[in-house]
C-alpha positions in Angstrom: -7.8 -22.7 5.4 -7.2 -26.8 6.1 -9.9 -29.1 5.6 -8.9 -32.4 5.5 -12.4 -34.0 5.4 -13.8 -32.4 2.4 -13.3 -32.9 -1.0 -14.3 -28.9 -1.8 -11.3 -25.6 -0.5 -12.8 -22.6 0.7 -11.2 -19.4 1.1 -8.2 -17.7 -1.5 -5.3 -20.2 0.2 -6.8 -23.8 0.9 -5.5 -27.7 0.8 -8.3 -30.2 0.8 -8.4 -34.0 0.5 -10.9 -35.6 -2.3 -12.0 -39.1 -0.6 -13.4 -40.6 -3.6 -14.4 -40.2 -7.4 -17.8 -40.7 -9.2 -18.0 -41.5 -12.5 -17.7 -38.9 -15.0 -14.8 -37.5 -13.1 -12.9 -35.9 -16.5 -9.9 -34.0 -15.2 -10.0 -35.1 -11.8 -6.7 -37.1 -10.5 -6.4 -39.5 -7.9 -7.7 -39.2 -4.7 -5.4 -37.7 -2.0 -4.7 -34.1 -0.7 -4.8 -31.3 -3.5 -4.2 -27.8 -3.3 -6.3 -25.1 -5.1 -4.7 -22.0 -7.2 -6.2 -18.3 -6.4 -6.5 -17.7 -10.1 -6.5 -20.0 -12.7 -7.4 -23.1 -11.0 -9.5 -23.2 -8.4 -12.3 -23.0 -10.3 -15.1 -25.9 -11.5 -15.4 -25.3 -15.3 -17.5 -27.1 -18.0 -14.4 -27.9 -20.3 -12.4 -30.4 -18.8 -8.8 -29.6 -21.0 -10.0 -26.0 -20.4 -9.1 -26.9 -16.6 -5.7 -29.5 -17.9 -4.5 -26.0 -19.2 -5.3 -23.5 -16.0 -7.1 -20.8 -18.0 -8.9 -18.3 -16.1 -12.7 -18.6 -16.3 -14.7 -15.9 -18.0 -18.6 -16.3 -17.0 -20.6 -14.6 -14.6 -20.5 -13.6 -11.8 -16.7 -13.1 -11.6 -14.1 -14.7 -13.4 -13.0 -16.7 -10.3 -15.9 -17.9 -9.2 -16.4 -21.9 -8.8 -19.5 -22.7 -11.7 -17.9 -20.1 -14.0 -16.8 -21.1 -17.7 -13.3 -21.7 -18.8 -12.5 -19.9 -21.8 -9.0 -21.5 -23.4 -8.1 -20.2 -27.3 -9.4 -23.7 -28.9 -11.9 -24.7 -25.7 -14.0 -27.8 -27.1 -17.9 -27.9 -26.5 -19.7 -27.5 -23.6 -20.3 -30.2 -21.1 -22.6 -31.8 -18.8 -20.3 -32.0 -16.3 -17.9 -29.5 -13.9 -14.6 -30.4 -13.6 -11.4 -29.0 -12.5 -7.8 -30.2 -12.2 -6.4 -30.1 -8.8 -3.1 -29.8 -7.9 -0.7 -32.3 -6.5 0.4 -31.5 -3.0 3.7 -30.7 -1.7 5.5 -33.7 0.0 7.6 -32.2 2.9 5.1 -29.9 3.5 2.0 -31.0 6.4 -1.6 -30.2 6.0 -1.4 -26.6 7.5 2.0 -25.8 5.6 0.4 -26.6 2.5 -2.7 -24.8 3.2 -0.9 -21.5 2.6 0.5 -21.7 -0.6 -2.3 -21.0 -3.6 -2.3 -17.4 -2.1 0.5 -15.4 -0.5 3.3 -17.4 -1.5 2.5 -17.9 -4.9 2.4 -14.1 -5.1 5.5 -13.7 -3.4 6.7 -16.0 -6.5 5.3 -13.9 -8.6 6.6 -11.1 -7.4 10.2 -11.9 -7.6 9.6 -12.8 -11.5 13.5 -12.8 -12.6 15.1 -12.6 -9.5 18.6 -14.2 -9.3 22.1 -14.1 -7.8 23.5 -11.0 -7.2 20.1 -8.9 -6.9 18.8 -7.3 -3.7 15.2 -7.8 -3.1 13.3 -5.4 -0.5 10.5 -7.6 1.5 8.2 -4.9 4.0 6.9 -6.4 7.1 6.0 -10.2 8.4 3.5 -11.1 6.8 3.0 -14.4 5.0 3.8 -12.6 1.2 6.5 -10.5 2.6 8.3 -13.8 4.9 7.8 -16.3 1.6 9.4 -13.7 -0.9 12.3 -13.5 1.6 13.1 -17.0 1.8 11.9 -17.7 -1.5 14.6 -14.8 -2.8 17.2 -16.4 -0.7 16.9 -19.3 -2.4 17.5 -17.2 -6.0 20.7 -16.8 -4.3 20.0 -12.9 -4.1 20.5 -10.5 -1.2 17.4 -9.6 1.0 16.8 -6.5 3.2 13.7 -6.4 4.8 11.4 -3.5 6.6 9.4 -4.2 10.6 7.8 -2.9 13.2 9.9 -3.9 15.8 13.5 -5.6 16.6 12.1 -8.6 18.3 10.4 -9.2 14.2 13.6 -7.8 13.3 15.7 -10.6 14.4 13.4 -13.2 13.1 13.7 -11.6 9.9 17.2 -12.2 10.1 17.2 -15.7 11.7 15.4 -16.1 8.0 18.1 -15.3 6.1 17.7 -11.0 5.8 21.0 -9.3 5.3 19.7 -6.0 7.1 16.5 -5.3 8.7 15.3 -1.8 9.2 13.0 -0.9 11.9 10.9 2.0 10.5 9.0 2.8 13.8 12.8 4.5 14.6 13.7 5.2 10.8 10.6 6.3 9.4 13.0 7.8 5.8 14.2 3.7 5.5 14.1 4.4 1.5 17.5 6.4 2.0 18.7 4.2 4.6 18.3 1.3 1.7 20.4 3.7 -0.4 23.0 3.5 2.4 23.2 -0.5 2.8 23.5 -0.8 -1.1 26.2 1.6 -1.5 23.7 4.0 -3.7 22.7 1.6 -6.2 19.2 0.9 -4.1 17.2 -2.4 -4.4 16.4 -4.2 -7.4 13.2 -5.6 -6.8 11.1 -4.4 -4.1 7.8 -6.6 -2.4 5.3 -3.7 -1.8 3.0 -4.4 0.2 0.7 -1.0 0.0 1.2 0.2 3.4 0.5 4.3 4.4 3.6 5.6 3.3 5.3 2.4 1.7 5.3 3.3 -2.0 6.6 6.7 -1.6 9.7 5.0 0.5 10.4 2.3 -2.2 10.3 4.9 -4.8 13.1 6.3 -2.8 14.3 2.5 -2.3 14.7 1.1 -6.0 17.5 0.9 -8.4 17.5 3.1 -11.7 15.7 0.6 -13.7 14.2 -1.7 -10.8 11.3 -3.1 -10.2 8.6 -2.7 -7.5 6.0 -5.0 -7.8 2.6 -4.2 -5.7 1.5 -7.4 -4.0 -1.0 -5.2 -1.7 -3.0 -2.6 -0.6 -2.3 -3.0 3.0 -3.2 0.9 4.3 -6.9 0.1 2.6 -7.7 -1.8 5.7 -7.2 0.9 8.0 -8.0 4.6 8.7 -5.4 6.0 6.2 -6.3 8.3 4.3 -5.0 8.2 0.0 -3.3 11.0 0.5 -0.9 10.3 3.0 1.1 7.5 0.5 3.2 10.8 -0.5 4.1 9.6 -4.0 5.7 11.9 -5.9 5.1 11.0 -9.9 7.9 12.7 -11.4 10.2 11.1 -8.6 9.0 7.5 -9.8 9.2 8.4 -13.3 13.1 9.9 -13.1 13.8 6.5 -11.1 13.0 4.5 -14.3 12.0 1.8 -12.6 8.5 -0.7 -13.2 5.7 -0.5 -11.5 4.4 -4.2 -11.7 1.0 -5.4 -10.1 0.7 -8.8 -9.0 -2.4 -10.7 -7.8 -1.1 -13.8 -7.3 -0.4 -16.4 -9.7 -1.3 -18.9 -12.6 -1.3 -22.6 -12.4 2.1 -22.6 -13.8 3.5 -20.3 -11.3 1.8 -22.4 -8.8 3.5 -25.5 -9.9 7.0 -24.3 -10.7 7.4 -23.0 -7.1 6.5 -26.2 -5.6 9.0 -27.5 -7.2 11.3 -25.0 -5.7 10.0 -25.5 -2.5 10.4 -29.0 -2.6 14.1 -28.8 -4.2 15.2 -26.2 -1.1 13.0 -27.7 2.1 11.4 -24.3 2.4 8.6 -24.4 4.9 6.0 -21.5 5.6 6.0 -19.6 8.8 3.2 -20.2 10.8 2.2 -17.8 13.1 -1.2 -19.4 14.8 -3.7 -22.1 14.1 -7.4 -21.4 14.6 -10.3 -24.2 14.9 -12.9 -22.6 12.2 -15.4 -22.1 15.2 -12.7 -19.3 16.6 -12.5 -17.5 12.8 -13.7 -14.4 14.4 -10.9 -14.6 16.7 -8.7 -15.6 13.7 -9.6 -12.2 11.8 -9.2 -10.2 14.4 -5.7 -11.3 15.2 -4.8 -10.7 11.6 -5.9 -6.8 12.1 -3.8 -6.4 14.9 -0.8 -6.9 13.2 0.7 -8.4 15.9 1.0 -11.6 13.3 4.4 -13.0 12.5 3.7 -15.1 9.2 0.5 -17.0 8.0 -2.5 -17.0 10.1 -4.5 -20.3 9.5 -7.9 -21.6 10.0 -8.7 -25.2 10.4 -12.0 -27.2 9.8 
């Protein structure tokens, strides 16, 4: 979500502008656009270093909840006022661009946590973590092969830099066909996104000894039952590889890939723009699927 008149973000992914500062302002930089973090920083503590350092808040009613209370190892007293730290923005990015990166991307970030030249990384779909992970692994210099629906997504995929792109409407077994375009070794690091069927396919998909972080829970959202994910436990546990859950990032994570971001030009794919009175319409295009990257909502 965008809102460029208002010095509050709403939403998990946001970019705001803060106009103008009262006094008492503590932590608070400049004005000028900010981002929020979906974690650690988006939230309006009573411990103004507390906020300087990112820690996650730990008061009622959640521990991400704007009003809750920072908790850092040494936290100093109590104050009167709420403060966070906002993030600076992200030059060569616009208003929109920037919108989606406290979120999605920043998981995708932190789902390719040692990443590097010579790995290959398995993205699934076109969604906005799945898109960012590619391009973000590109960058790492590793080797991407990605998963779709279709092979109009498919070539976009590979206009973004994928390697190979399976289609697994016609190869529903793509874990062995994986196998096949990595000569048996299988990929390092896989982006699972939690779709009906997905994680018993990346089991299938991952090097001895890889990774396969969970960034989502994708099949939750539809009429698919638990059952029909398929994993086989003793399957996962002769692979040897990790099962890492990620739900999104820190402050740090935040900032480090903005840097990269900035360093390699890499701009978020946009799929449509909503005004915030068509939100509705905005939700309901997400469902479909029929999505190709970030969906955002302006206000």
């Amino acid at each position: 979500m965008t809102h460029p008149e208002s010095s509050t973000g709403s939403s998990s992914s946001a970019r705001r502008t803060i106009r103008r500062l009262g006094p008492g302002r503590g932590a608070w930089r400049l004005p000028g656009a900010n981002l929020n973090s979906h974690t650690d920083m988006h939230q309006f503590v009573r411990d103004a270093q507390a906020a300087e350092r990112g820690k996650r808040s730990t008061a009622p009613p959640t521990t991400d909840t704007p009003g809750a209370t920072a908790a850092p190892p040494h936290a100093a007293p109590p104050q009167k006022e709420k403060t966070h730290a906002p993030l600076q923005d992200v030059r060569i990015l616009d208003f929109t661009e920037a919108a989606t990166l406290p979120c999605a991307t920043v998981t995708a970030w932190s789902a390719l946590e040692g990443v590097g030249p010579g790995d290959t990384v398995l993205v699934q779909g076109s969604g906005g973590v799945s898109l960012f992970a590619l391009r973000l692994a590109r960058a790492a210099g590793a080797r991407v092969i990605a998963t779709t629906s279709s092979e109009k997504k498919a070539e976009r995929l590979r206009e973004l830099g994928a390697s190979d792109v399976i289609t697994y409407v016609d190869t529903p077994d793509w874990g062995a066909e994986v196998r096949k375009f990595t000569d048996g070794h299988g990929a390092d690091v896989i982006v699972e996104i939690g779709g009906a069927g997905t994680p018993a396919q990346s089991i299938k998909a991952v090097a001895y000894r890889g990774v396969i972080s969970q960034v989502g829970h994708v099949s939750l959202f539809g009429d698919v039952p638990p059952e029909t994910t398929g994993v086989n436990l003793l399957e996962f546990t002769a692979s040897g590889a990790t099962l890492r859950t990620i739900g999104g990032g820190s402050r740090s994570d935040l900032e480090n890939m903005n840097r990269v971001i900035s360093a390699h030009k890499l701009h978020p794919v946009i799929d449509r723009v909503f005004p915030f009175e068509e939100a509705l319409d905005a939700a309901s295009h997400l469902v479909s699927c029929a999505h190709f990257g970030k969906v955002v909502i302006t206000h």
